[in-house]
C-alpha positions as a printed Julia matrix, in Angstrom:
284×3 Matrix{Float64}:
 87.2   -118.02  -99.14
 86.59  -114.89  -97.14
 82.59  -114.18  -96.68
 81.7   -110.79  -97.92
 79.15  -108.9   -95.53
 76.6   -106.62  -97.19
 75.14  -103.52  -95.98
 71.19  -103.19  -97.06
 68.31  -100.78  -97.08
 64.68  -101.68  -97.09
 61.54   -99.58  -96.21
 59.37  -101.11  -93.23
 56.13   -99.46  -93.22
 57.97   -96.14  -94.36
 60.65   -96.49  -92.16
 63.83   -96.92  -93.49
 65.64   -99.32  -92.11
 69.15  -100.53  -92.29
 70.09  -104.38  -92.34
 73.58  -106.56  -92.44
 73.27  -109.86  -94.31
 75.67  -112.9   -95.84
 75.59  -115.8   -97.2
 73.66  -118.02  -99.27
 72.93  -121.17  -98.32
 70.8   -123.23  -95.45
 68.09  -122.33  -93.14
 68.35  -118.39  -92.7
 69.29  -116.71  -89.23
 67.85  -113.83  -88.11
 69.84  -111.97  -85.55
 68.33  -109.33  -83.06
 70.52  -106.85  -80.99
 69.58  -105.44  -77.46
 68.68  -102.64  -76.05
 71.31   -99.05  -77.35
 72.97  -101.63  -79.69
 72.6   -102.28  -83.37
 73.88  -104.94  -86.34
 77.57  -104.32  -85.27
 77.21  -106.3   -82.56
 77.01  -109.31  -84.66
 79.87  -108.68  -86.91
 81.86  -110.43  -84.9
 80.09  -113.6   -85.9
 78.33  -112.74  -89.2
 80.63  -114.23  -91.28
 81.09  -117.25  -89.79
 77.25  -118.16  -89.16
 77.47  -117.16  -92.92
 79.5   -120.22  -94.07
 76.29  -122.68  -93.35
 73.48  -120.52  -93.64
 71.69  -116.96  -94.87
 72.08  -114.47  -91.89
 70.21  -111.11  -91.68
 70.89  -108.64  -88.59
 68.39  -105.85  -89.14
 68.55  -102.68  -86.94
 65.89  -101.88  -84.97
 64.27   -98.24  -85.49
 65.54   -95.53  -83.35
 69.29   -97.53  -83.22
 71.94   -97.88  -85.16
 71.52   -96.24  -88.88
 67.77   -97.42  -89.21
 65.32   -94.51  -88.87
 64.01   -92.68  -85.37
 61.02   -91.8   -85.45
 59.55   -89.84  -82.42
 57.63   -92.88  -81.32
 57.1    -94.85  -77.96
 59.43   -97.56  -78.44
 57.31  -100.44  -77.16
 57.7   -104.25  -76.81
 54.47  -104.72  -79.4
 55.79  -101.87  -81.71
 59.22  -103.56  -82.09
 57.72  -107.23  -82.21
 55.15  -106.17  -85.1
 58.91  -104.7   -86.65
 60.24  -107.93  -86.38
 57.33  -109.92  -88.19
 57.11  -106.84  -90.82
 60.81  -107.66  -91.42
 60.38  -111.08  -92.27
 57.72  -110.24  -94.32
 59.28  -107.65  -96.46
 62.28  -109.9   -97.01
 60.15  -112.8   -97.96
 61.73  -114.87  -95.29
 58.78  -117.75  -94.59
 61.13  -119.68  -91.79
 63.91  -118.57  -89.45
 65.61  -119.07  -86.56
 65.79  -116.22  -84.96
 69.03  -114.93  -82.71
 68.22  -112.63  -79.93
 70.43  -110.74  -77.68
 68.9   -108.67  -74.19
 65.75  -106.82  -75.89
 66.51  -108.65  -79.27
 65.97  -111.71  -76.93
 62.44  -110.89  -75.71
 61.36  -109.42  -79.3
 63.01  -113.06  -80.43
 60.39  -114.81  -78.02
 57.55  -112.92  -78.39
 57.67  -113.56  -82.4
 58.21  -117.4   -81.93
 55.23  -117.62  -79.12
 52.97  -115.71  -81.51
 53.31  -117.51  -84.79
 55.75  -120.6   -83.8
 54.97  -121.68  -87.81
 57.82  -119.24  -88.52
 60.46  -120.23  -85.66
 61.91  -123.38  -86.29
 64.75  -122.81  -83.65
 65.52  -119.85  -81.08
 68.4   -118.5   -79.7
 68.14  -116.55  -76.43
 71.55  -114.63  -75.47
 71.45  -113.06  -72.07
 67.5   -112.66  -73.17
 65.48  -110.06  -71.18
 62.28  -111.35  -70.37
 63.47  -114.12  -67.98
 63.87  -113.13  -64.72
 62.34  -110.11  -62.53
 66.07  -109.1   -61.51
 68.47  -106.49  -63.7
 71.21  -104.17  -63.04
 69.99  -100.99  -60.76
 72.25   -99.25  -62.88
 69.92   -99.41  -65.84
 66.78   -99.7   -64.0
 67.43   -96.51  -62.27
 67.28   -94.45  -65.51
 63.46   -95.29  -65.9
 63.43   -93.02  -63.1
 61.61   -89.22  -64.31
 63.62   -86.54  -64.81
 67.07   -88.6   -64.26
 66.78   -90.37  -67.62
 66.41   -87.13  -69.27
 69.31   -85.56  -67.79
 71.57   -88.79  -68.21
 70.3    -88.09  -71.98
 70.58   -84.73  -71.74
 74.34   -85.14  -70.96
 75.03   -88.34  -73.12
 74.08   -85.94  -76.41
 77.32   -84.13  -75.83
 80.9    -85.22  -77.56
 82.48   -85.58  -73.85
 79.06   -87.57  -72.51
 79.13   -89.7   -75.45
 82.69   -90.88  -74.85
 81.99   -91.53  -71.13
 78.63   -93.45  -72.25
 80.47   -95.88  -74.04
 82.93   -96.29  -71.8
 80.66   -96.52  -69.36
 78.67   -99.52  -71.22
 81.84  -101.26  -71.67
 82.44  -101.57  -67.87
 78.56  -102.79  -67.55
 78.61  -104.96  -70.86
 81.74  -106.83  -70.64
 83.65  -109.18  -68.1
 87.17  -107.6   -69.54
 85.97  -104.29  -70.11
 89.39  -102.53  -71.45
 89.35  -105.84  -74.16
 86.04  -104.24  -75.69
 86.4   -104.14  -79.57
 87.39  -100.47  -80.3
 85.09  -100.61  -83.42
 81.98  -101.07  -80.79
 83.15   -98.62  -78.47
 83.38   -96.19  -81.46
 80.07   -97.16  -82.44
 78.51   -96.43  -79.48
 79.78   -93.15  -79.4
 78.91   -92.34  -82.77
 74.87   -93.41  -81.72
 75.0    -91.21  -79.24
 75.35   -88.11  -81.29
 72.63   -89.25  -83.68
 69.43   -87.27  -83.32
 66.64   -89.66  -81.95
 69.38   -92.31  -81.02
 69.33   -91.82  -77.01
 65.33   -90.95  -76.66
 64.51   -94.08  -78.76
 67.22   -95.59  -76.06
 65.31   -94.44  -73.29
 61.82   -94.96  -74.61
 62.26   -98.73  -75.08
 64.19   -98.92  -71.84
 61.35   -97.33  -69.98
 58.92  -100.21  -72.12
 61.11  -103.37  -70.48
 61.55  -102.11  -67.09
 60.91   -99.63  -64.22
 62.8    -99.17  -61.05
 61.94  -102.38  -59.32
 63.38  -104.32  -62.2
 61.9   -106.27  -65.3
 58.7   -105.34  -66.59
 57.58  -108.45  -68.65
 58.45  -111.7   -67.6
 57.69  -114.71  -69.86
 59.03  -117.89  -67.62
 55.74  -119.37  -67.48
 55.01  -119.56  -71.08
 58.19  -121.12  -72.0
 56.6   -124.42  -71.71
 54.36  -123.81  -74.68
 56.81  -123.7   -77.04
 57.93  -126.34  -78.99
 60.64  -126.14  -81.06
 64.63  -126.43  -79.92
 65.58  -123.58  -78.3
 69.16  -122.74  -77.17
 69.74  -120.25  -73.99
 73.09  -118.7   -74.14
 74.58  -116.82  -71.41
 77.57  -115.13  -70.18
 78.65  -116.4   -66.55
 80.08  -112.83  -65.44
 76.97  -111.18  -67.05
 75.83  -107.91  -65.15
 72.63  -107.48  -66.49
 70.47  -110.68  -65.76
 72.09  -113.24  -63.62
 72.96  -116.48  -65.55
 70.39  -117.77  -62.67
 67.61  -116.7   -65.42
 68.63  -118.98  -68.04
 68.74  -121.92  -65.77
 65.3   -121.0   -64.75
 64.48  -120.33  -68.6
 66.14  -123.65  -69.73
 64.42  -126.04  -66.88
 60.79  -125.05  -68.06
 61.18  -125.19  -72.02
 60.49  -128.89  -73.54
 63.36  -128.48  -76.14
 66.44  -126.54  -74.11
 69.8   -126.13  -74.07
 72.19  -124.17  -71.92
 75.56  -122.62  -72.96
 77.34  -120.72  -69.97
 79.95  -118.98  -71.55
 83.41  -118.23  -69.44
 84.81  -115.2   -68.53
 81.95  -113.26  -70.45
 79.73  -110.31  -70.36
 75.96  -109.79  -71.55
 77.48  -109.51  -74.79
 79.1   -113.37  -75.6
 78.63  -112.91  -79.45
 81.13  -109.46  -79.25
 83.18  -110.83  -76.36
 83.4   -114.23  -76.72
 82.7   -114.96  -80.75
 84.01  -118.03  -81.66
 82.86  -120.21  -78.54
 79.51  -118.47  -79.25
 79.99  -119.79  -82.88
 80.61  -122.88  -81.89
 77.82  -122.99  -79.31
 74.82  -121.56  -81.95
 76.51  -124.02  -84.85
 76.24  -127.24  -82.46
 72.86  -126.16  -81.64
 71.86  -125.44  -85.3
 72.63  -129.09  -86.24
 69.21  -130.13  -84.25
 66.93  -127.87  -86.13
 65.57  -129.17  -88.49
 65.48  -127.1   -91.83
């Protein structure tokens, strides 16, 4: 029986926001996108995380088709999101899913109020590790993330964005889904899209790399948590989730092959089966 995958609205503190959610059954799963990336990503997966249990991939404000407000996109002002989320939807107990920002947002909610976080999944999480890309880390930079933007709002800098992304993102870059590569260049054009971009990319890191670094709080947390990571990623070396995975008294590591900072859009069913192996020690 094929899983149907609905399309929501809801108002967070006036903010409309747009949200992806399926199934009916088991412990829900909340599922957090990165940085420039919305619910799409986790399309790819939805469905099938959707056979055991109730999923909900929000988008954040200022990405995907959520609203933009002209705000500063920081770590607390996307963390207190993520709690008002839960709230609004009435969900008392998750695990939560987080990919690159998601990641971090993921961690910060399940450090602050671990009552609500019976498992956590961190995929290619920032937040581990000092080290990242120069290639992002260099648009924190004044002035040359407002031109990159600048340029990025046109048709042709949109296209080369995305393409762009897909070299960083991915292991096989030309095997990037065409329906996130489209995405991406649709975001681009979206008033708000690219300064919310920058704003929250500016709030994670600066030039030297990673602003916030959570290693040595890891240990503090309690409940099974499962650190999944692509083995070609570009972003944060998988060195970070070893790191992440020896100090946390409940963790697992999944390296995933041949895979970018993106396993649940590049490599979805051995992420599947990864998160659903995991999910079988959480306890509902």
């Amino acid at each position: 029986m094929k899983t149907t995958v609905e399309e929501r609205r809801i108002n967070i503190n006036g903010l409309s926001t747009r949200y992806l959610t399926a199934g009916n059954d088991g412990l829900p799963l909340v599922l957090l996108h990165g940085d420039s990336d919305s619910a799409l990503d986790w399309s790819w997966v939805l469905p099938m995380l959707a056979a055991t249990h109730r999923v909900y991939a929000p988008d954040f404000p200022g990405f995907g088709d959520s609203a933009k407000p002209n705000v500063i996109y920081s770590v607390e002002f996307l963390t207190q999101f993520a709690l008002d989320f839960l709230d609004a939807l009435g969900i008392e107990r998750a695990v939560l899913v987080g990919n690159s920002l998601g990641g971090l947002i993921a961690l910060r909610v399940a450090s602050s109020h671990p009552e609500q976080v019976p498992g956590l999944v961190l995929v290619d999480s920032a937040g581990l590790g000092y080290s990242v890309t120069p290639l992002l880390s260099q648009l924190t930079l004044p002035i040359y993330g407002e031109l990159a933007t600048t340029f990025c709002r046109t048709p042709l800098g949109a296209k080369q964005r995305s393409w762009a992304r897909a070299a960083l993102f991915f292991a096989q870059p030309m095997k990037a889904p065409a329906a996130w590569l489209t995405d991406q260049e649709r975001m681009a054009l979206l008033p708000g899209y690219l300064e919310a971009t920058l704003s929250s990319l500016r709030a994670v890191l600066n030039v030297t790399g990673q602003r916030e670094v959570l290693l040595d709080s890891l240990g503090q947390l309690n409940m099974p948590t499962l650190v999944v990571w692509g083995t070609n990623d570009k972003i944060f070396p998988k060195e970070q989730a070893q790191a992440a995975v020896s100090r946390l008294q409940q963790g697992h590591l999944a390296l995933i092959p041949d895979c970018g900072h993106l396993p649940h859009v590049e490599r979805p069913e051995l992420f599947t089966n990864s998160l659903n192996e995991f999910l079988t020690k959480v306890a509902s």
